[in-house]
LUMNUVEX-693931 format. One record per atom (N, C-alpha, C): atom name; residue number from 1; x, y, z negated. Coordinates in pm, 1 decimal, decimal comma, padded with zeros to 6 digits. Layout:
PT;CA;NUM;X;Y;Z $
...
This chain:
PT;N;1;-04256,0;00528,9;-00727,1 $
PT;CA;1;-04169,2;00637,8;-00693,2 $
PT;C;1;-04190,8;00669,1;-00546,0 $
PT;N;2;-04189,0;00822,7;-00509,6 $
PT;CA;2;-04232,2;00841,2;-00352,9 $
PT;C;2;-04150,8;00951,5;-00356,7 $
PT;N;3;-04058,6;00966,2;-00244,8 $
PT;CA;3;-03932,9;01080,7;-00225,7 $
PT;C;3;-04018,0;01090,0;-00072,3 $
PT;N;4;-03994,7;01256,2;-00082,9 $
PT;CA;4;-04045,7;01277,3;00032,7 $
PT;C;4;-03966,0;01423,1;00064,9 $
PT;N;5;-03957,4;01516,9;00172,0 $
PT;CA;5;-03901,8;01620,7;00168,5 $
PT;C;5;-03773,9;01636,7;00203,4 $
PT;N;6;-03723,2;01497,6;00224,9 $
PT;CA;6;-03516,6;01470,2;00201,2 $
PT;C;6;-03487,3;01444,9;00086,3 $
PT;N;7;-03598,3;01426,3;-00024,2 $
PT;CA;7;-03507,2;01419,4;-00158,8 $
PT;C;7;-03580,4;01537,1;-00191,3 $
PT;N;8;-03625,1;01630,9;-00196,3 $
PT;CA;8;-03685,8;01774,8;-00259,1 $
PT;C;8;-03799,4;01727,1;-00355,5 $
PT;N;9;-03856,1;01647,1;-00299,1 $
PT;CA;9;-04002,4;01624,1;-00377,1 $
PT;C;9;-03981,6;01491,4;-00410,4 $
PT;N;10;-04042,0;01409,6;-00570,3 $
PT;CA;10;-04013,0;01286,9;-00577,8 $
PT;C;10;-04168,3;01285,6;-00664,4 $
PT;N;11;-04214,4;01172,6;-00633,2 $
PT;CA;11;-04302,4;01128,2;-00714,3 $
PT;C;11;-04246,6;01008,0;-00764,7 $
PT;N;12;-04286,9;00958,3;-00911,7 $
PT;CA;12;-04284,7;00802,7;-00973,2 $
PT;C;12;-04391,7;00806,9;-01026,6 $
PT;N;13;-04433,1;00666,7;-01004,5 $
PT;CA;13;-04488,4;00546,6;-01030,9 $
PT;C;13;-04462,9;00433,3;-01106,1 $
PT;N;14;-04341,8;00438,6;-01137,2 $
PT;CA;14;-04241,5;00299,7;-01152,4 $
PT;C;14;-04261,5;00259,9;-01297,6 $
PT;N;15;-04426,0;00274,8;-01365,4 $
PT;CA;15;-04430,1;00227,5;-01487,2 $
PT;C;15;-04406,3;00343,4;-01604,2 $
PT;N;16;-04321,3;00302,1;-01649,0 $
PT;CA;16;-04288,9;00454,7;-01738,0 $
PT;C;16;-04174,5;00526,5;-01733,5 $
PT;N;17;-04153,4;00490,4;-01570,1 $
PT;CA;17;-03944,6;00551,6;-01596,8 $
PT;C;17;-03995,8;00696,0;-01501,5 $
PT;N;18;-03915,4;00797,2;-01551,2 $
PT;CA;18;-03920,4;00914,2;-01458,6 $
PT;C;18;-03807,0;00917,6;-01370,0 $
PT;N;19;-03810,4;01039,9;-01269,6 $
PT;CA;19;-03674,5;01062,2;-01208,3 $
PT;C;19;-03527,0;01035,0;-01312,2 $
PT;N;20;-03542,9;01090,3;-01393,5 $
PT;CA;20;-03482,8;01098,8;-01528,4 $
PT;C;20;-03378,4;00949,8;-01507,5 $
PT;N;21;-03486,3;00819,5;-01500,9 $
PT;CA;21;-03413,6;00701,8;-01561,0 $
PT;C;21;-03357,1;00651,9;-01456,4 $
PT;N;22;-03336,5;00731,3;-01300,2 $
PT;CA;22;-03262,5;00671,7;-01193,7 $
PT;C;22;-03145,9;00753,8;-01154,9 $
PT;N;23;-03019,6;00647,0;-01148,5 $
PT;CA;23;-02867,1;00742,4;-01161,4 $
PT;C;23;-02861,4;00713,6;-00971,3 $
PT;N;24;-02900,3;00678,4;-00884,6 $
PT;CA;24;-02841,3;00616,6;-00703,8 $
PT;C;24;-02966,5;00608,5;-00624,0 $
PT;N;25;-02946,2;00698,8;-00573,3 $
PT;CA;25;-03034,1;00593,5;-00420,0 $
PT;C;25;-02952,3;00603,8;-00301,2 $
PT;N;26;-02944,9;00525,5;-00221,8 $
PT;CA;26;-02865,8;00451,1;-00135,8 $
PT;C;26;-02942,5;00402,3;-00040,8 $
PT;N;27;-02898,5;00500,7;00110,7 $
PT;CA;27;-02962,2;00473,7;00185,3 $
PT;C;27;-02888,5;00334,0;00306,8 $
PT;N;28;-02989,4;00191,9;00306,8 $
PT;CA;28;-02907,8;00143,8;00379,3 $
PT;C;28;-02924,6;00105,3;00516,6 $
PT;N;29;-03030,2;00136,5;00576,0 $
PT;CA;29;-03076,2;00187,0;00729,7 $
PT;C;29;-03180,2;00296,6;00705,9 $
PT;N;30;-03263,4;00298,0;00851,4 $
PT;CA;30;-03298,1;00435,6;00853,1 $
PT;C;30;-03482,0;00453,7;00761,7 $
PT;N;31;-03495,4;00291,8;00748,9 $
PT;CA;31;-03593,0;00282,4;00696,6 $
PT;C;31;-03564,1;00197,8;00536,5 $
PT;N;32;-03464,6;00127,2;00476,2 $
PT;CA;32;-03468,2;00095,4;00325,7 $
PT;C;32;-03375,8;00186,3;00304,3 $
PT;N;33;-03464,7;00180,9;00179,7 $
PT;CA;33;-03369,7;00283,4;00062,5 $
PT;C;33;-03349,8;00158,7;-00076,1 $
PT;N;34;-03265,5;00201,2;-00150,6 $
PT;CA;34;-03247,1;00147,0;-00306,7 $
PT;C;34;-03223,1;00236,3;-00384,5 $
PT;N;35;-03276,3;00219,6;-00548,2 $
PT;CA;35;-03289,7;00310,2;-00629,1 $
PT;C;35;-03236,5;00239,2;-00744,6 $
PT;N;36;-03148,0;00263,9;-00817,1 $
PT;CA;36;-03116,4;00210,4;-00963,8 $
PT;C;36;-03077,2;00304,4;-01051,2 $
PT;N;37;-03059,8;00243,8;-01185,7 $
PT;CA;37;-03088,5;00314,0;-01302,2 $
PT;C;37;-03093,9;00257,7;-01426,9 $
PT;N;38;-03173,8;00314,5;-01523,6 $
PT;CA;38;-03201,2;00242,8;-01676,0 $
PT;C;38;-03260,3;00141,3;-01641,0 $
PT;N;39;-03203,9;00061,6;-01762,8 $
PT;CA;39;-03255,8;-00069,8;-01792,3 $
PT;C;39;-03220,7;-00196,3;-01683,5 $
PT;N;40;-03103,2;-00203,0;-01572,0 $
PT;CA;40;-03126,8;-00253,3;-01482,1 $
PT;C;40;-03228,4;-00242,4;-01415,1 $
PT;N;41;-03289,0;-00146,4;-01385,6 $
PT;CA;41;-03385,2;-00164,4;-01279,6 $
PT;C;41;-03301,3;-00061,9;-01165,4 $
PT;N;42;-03380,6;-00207,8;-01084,1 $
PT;CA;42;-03366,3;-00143,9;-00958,6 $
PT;C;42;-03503,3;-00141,8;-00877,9 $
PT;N;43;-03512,1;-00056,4;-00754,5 $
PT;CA;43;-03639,6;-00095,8;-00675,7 $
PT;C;43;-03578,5;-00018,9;-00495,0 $
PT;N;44;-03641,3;-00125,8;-00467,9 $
PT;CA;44;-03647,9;-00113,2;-00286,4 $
PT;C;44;-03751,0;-00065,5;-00225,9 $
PT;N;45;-03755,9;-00008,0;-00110,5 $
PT;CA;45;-03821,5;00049,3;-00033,3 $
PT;C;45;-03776,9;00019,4;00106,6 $
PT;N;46;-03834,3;-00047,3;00224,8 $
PT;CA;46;-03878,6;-00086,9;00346,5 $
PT;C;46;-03912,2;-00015,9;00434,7 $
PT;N;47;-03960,7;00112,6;00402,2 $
PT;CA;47;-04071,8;00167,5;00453,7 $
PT;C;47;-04014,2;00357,9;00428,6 $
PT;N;48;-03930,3;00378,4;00415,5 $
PT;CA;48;-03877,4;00479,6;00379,7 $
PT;C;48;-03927,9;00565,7;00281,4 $
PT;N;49;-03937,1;00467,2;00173,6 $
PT;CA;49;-03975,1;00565,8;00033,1 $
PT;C;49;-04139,8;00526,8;00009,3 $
PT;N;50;-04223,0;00490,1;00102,0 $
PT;CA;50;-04340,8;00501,8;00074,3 $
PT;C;50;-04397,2;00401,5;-00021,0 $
PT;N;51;-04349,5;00313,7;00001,9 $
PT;CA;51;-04371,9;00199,1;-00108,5 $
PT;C;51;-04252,3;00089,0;-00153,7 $
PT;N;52;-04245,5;00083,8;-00288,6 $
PT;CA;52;-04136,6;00055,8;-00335,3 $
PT;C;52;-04173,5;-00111,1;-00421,5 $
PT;N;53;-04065,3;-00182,4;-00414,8 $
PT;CA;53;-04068,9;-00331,3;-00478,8 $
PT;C;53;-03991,3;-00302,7;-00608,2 $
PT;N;54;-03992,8;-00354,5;-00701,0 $
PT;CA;54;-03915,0;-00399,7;-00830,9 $
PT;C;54;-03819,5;-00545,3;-00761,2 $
PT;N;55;-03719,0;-00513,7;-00758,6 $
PT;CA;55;-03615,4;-00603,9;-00797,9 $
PT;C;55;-03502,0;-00634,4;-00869,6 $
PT;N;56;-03538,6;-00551,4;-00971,5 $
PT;CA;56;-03433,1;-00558,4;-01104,5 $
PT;C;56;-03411,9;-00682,7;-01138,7 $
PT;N;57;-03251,0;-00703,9;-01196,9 $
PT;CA;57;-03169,4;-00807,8;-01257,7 $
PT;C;57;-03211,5;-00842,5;-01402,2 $
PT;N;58;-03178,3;-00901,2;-01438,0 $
PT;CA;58;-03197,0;-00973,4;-01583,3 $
PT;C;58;-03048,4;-00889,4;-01634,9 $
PT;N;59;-03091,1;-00714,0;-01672,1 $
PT;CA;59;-03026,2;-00670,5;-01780,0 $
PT;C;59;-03060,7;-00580,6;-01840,8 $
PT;N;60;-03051,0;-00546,3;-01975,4 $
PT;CA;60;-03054,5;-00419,2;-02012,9 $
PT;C;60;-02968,6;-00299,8;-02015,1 $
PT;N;61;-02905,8;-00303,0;-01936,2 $
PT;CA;61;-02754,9;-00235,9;-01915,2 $
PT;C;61;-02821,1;-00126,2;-01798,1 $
PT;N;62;-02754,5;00018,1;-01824,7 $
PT;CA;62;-02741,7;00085,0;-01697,2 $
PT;C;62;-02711,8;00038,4;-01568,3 $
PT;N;63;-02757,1;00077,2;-01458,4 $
PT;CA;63;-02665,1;00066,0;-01375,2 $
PT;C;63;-02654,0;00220,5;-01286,9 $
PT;N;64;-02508,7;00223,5;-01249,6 $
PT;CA;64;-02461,1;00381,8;-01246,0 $
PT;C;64;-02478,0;00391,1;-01088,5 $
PT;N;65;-02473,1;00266,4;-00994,9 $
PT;CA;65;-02345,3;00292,4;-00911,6 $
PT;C;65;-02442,9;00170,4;-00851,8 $
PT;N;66;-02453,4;00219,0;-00708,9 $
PT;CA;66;-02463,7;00077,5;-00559,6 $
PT;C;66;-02490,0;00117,2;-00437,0 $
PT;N;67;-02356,1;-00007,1;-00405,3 $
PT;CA;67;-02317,6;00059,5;-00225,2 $
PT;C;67;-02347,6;-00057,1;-00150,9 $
PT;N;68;-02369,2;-00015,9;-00074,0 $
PT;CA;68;-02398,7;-00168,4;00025,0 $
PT;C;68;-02293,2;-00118,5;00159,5 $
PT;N;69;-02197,4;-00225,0;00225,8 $
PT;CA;69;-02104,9;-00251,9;00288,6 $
PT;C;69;-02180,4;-00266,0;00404,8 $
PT;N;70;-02279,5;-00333,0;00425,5 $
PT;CA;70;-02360,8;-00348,5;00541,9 $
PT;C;70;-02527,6;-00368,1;00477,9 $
PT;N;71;-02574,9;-00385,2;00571,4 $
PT;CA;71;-02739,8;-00437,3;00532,9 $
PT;C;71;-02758,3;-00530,6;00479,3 $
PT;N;72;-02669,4;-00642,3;00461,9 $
PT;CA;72;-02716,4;-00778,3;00375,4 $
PT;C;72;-02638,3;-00733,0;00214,9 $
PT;N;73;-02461,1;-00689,8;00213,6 $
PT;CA;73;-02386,6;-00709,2;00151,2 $
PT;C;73;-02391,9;-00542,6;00028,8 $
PT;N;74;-02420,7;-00609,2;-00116,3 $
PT;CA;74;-02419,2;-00495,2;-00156,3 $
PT;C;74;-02346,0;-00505,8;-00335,9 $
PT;N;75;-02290,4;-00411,3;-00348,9 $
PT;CA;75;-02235,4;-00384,8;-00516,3 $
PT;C;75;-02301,9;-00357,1;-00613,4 $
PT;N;76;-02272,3;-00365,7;-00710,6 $
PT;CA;76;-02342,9;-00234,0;-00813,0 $
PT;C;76;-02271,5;-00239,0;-00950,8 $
PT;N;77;-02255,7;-00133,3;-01049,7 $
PT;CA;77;-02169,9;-00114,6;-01153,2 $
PT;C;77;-02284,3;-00046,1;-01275,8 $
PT;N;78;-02233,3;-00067,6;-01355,1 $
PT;CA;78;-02316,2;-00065,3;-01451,2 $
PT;C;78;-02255,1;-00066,5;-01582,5 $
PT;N;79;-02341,9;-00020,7;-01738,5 $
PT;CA;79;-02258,4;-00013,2;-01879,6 $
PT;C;79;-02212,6;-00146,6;-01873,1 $
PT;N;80;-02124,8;-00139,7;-02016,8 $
PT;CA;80;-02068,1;-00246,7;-02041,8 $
PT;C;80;-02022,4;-00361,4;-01942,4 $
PT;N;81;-01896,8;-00285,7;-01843,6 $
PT;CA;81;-01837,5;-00391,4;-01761,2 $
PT;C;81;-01934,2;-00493,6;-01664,7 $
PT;N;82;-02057,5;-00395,2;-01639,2 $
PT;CA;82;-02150,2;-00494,1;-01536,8 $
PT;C;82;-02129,4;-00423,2;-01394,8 $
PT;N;83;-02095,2;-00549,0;-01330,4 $
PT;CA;83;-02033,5;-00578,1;-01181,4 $
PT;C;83;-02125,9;-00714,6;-01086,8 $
PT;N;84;-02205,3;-00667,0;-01034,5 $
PT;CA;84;-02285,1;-00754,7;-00976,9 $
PT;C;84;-02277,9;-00717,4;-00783,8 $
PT;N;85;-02265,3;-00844,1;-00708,4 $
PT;CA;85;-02313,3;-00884,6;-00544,9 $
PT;C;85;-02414,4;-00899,8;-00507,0 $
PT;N;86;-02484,0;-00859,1;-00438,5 $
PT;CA;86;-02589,7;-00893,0;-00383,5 $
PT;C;86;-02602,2;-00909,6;-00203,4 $
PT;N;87;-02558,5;-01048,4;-00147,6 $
PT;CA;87;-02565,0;-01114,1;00006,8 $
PT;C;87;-02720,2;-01098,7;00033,3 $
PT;N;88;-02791,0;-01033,3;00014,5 $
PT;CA;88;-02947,0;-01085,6;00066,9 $
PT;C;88;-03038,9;-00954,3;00064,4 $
């Protein structure tokens, strides 16, 4: 996935998910971003969009929803009553 433009232009990569299968991105300094969506996946970016990691959870559940409180400390919400922390 490559967002470029502010958000206007998006390319994916991310296997077989399109824009389509991502509900958040969440910017949490001026250079990572986070992206989640179907299937629990999530993926990070370091580098402001240019290259992105897989760090999805062990679910098959949506996830709708993730905020991060600071740079380490972050939420996320998801189908079926999924509520997950992430310190790291």
């Amino acid at each position: 996935m490559k967002i470029s433009n502010y958000g206007e232009e998006i390319e994916t990569n991310a296997g077989n998910f399109t824009l389509n299968d991502f509900y958040k991105l969440e910017k949490i300094n001026d250079n990572t971003l986070i992206a989640c969506g179907e299937f629990g996946r999530i993926f990070k970016s370091t580098n402001r969009g240019d290259n992105w990691l897989d760090i999805s959870i062990n679910t098959s559940n949506r996830i709708y929803d993730i905020e991060f409180v600071n740079e380490n400390t972050g939420y996320l919400a998801g189908d079926n009553g999924l509520l997950s922390q992430s310190t790291n």
